[in-house]
VMD Tcl script that builds the backbone (N, CA, C; Angstrom):
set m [mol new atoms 279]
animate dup $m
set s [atomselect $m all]
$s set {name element resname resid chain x y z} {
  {N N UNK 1 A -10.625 5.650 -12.635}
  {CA C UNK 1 A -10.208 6.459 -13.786}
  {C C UNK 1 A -9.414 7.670 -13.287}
  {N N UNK 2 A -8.246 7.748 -13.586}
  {CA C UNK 2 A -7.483 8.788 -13.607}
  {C C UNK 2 A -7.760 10.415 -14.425}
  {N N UNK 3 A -8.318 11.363 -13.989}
  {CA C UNK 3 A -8.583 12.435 -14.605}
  {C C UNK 3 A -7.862 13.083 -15.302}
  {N N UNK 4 A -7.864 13.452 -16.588}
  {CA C UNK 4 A -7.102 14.417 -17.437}
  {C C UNK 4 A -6.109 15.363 -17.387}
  {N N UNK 5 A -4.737 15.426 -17.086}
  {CA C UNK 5 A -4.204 16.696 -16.423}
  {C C UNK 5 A -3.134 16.651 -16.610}
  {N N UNK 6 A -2.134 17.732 -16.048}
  {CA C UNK 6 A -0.892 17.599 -16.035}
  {C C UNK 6 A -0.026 17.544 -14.522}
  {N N UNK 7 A 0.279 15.870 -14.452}
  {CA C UNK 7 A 0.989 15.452 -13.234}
  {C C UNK 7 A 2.903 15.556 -12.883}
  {N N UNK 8 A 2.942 15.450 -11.729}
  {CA C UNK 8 A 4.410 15.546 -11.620}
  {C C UNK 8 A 4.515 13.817 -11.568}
  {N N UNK 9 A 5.205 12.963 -12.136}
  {CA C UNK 9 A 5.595 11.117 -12.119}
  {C C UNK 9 A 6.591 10.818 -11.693}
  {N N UNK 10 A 6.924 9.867 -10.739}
  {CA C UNK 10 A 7.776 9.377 -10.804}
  {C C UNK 10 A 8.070 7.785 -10.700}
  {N N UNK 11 A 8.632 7.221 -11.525}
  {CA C UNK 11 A 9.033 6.054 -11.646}
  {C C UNK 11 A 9.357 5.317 -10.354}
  {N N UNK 12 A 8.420 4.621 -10.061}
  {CA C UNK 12 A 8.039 4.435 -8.649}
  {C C UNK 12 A 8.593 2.433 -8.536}
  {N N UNK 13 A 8.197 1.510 -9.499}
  {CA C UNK 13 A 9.371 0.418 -9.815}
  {C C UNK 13 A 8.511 -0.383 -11.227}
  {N N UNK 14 A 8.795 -1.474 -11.300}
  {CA C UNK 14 A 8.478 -1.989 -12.558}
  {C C UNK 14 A 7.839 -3.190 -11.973}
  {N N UNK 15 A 6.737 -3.644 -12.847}
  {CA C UNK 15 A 6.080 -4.882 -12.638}
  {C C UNK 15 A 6.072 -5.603 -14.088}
  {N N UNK 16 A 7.161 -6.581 -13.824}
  {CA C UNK 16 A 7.559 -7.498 -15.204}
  {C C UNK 16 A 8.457 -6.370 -15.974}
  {N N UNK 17 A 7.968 -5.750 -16.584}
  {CA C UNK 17 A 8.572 -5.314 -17.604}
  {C C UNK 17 A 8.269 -3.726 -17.823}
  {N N UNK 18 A 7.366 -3.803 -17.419}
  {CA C UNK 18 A 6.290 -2.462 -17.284}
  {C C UNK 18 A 6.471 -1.271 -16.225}
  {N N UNK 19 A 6.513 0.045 -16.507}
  {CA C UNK 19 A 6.965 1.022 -15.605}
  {C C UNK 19 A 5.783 1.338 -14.422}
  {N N UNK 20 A 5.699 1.575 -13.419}
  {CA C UNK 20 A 4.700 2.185 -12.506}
  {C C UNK 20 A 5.082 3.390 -12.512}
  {N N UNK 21 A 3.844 4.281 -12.368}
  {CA C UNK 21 A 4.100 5.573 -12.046}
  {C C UNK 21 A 3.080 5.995 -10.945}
  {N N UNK 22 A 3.945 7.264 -10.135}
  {CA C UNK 22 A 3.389 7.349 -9.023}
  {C C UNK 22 A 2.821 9.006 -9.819}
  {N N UNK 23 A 1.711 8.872 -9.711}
  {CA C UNK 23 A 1.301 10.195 -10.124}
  {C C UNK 23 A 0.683 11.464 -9.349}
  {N N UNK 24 A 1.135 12.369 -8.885}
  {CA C UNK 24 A 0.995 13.419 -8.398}
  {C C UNK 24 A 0.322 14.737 -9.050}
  {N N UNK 25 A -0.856 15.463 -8.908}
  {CA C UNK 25 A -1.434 16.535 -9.670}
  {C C UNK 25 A -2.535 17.272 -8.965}
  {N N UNK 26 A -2.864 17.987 -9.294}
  {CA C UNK 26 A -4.309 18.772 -8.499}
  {C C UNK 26 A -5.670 18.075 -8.100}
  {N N UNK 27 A -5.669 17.070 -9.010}
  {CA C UNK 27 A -6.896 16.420 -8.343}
  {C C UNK 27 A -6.146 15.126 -7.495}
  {N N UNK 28 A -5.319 14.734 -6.965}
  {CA C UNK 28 A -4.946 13.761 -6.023}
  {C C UNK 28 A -3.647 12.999 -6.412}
  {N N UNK 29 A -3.411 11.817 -6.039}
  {CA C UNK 29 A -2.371 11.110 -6.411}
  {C C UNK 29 A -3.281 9.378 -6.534}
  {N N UNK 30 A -2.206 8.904 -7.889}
  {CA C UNK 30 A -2.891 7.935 -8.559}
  {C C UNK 30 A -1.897 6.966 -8.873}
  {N N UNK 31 A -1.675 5.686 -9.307}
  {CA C UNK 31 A -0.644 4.814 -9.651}
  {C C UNK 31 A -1.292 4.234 -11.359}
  {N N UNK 32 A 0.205 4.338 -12.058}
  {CA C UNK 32 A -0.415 4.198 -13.210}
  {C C UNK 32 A 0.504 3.283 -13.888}
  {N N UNK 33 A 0.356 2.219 -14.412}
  {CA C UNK 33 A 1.150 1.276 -15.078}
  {C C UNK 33 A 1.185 1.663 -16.527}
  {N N UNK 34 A 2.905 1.658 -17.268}
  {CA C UNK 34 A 2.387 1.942 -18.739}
  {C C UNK 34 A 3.518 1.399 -19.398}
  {N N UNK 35 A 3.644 1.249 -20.710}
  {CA C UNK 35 A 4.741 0.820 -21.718}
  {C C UNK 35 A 5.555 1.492 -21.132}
  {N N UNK 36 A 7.103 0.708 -21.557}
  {CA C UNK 36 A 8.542 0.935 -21.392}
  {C C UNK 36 A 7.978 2.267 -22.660}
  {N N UNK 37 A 7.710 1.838 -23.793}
  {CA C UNK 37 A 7.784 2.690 -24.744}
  {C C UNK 37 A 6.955 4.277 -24.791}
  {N N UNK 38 A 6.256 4.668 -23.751}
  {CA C UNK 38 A 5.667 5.462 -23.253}
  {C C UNK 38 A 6.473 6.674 -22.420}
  {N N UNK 39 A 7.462 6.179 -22.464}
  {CA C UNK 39 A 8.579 6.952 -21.449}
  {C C UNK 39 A 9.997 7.436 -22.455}
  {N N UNK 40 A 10.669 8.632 -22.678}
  {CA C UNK 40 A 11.349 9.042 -23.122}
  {C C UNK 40 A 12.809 7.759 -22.517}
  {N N UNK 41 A 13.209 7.600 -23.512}
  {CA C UNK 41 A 14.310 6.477 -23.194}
  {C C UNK 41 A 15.351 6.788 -22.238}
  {N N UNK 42 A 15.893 8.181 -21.422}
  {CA C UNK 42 A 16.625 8.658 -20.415}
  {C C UNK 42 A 15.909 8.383 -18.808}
  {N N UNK 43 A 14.658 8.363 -19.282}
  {CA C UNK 43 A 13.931 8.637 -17.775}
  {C C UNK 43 A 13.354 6.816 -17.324}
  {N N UNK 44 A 13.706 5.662 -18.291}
  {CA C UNK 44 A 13.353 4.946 -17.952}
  {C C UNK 44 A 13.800 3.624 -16.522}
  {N N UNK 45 A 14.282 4.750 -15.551}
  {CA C UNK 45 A 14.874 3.980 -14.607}
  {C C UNK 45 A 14.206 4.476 -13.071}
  {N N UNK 46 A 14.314 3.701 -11.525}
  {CA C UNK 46 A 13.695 3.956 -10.887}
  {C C UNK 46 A 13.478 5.192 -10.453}
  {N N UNK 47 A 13.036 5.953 -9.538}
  {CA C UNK 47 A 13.140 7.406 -9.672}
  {C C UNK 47 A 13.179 8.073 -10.333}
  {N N UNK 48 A 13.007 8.246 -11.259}
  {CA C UNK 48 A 13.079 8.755 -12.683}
  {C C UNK 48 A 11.315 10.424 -12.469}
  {N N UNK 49 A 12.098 10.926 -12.520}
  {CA C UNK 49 A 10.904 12.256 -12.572}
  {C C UNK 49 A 10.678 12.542 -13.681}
  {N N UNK 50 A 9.800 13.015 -13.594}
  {CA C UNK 50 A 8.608 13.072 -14.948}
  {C C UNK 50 A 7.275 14.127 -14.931}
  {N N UNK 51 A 7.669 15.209 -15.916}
  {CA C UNK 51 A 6.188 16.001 -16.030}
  {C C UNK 51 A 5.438 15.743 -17.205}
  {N N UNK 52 A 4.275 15.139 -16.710}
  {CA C UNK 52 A 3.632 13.959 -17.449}
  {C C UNK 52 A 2.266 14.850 -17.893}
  {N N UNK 53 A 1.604 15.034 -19.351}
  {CA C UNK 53 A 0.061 15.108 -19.424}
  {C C UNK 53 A -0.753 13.770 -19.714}
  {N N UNK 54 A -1.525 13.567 -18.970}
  {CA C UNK 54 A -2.587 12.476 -19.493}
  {C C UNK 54 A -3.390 13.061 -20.102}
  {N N UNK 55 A -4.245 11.961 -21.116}
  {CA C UNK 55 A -5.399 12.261 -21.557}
  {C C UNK 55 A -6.075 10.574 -21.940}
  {N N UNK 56 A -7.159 10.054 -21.327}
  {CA C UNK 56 A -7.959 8.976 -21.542}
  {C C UNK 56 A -6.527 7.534 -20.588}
  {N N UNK 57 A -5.799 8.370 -19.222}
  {CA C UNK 57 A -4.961 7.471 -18.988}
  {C C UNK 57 A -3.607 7.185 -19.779}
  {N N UNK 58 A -3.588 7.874 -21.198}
  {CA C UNK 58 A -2.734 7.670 -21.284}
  {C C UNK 58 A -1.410 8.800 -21.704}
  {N N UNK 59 A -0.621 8.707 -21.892}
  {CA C UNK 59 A 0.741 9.536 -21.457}
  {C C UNK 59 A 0.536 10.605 -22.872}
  {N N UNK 60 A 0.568 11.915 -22.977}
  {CA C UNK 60 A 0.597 12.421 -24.389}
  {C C UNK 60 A 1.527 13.596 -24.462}
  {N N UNK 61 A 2.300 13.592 -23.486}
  {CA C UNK 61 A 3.133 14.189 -23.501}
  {C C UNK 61 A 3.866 13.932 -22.188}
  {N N UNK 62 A 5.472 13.760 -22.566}
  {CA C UNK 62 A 6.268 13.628 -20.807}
  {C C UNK 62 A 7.744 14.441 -20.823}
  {N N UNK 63 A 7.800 15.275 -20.384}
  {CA C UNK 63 A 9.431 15.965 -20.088}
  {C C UNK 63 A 10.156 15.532 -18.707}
  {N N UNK 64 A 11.177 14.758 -19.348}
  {CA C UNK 64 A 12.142 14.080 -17.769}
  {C C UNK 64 A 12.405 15.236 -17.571}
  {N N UNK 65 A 12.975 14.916 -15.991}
  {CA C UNK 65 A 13.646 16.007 -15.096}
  {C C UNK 65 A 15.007 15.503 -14.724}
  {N N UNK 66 A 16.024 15.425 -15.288}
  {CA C UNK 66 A 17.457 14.639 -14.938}
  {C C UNK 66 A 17.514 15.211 -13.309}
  {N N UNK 67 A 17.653 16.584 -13.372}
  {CA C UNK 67 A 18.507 17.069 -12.155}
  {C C UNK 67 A 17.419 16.890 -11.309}
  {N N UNK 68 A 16.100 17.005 -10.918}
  {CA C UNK 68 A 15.145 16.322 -9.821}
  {C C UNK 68 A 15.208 14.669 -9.703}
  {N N UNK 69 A 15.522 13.790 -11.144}
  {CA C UNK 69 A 15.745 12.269 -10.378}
  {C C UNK 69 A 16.968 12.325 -9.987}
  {N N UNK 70 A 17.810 13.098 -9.992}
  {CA C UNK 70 A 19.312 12.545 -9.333}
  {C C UNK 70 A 19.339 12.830 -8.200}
  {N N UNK 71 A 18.535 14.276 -7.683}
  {CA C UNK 71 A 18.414 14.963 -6.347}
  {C C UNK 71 A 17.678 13.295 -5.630}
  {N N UNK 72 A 16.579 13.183 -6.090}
  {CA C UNK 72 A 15.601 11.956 -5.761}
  {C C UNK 72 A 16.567 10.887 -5.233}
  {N N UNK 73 A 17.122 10.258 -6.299}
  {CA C UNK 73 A 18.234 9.209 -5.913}
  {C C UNK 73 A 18.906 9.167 -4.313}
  {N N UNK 74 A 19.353 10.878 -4.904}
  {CA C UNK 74 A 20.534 11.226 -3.629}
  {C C UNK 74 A 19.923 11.196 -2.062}
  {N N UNK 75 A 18.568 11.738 -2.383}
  {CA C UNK 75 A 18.084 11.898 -0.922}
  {C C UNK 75 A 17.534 10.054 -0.366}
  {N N UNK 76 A 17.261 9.066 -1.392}
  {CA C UNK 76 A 16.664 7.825 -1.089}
  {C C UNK 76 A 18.493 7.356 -0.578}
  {N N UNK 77 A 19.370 7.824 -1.539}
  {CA C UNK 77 A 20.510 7.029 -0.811}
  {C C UNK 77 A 20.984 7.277 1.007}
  {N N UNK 78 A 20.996 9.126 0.902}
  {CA C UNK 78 A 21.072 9.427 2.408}
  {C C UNK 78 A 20.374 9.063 3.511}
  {N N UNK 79 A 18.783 8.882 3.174}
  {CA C UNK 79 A 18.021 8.358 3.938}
  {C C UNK 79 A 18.140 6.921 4.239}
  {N N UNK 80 A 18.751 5.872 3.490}
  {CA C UNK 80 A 19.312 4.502 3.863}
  {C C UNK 80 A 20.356 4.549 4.198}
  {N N UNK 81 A 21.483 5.396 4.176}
  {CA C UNK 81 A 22.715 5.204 4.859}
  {C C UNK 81 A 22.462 5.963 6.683}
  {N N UNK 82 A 21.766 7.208 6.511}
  {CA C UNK 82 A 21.331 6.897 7.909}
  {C C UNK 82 A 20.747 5.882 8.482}
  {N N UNK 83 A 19.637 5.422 7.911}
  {CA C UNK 83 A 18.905 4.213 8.572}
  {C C UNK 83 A 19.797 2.741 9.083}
  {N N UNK 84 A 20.852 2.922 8.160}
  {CA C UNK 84 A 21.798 1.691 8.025}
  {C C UNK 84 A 22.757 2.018 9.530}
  {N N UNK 85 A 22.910 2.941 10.070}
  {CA C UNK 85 A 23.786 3.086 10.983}
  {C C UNK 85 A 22.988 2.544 12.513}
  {N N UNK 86 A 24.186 2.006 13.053}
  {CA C UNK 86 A 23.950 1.401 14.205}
  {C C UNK 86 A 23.589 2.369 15.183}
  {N N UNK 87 A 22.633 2.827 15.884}
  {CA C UNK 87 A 22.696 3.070 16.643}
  {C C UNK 87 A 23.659 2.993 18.419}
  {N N UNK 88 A 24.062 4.443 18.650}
  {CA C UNK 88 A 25.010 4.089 19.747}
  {C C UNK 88 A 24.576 3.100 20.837}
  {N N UNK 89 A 25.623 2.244 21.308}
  {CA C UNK 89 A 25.482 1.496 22.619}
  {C C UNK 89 A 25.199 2.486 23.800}
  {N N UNK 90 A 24.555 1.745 25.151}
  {CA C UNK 90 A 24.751 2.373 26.003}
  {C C UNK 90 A 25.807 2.834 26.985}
  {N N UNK 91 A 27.298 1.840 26.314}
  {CA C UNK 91 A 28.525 1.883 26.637}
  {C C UNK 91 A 29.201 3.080 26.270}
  {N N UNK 92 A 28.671 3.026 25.331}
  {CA C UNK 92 A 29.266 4.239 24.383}
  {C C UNK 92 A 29.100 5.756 24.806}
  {N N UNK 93 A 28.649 6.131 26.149}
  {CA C UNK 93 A 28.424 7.440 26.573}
  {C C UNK 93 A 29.377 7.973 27.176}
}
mol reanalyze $m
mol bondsrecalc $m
mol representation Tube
mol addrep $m
């Protein structure tokens, strides 16, 4: 059971049809599956940030964060385009 509160979410990926959320808050971090329809219709994509209140698990209030999921995006893209690079040969010195 997920405790009552107000978490930071983020749209972490979808199973079938259904959003996951990675939930972040004072008492710990939790994963929470919920309706497409549970989610303000802007924030319904991966990364998608979210200041979320629960109550009984479920969502009763959520304010997206545009400019924190785009930052989000940006840093998951930089972090794979480094990873994507070849490392130098030993020729190459």
């Amino acid at each position: 059971m997920i405790p009552n509160g107000a978490y930071t979410a983020v749209l972490d990926r979808f199973e079938d049809s259904d959003p996951v959320l990675e939930l972040t808050g004072e008492s710990g971090r939790y994963e929470l599956v919920v309706e497409q329809q549970a989610l303000p219709q802007p924030a319904r994509h991966t990364d998608a940030v979210l200041e979320i209140e629960l109550v009984d698990e479920a969502i009763v209030a959520a304010d997206y964060k545009p400019a924190e999921s785009k930052q989000r995006i940006s840093d998951a893209q930089n972090r794979f385009d480094r990873l994507s690079k070849r490392p130098p040969s030993d020729d190459e010195s």
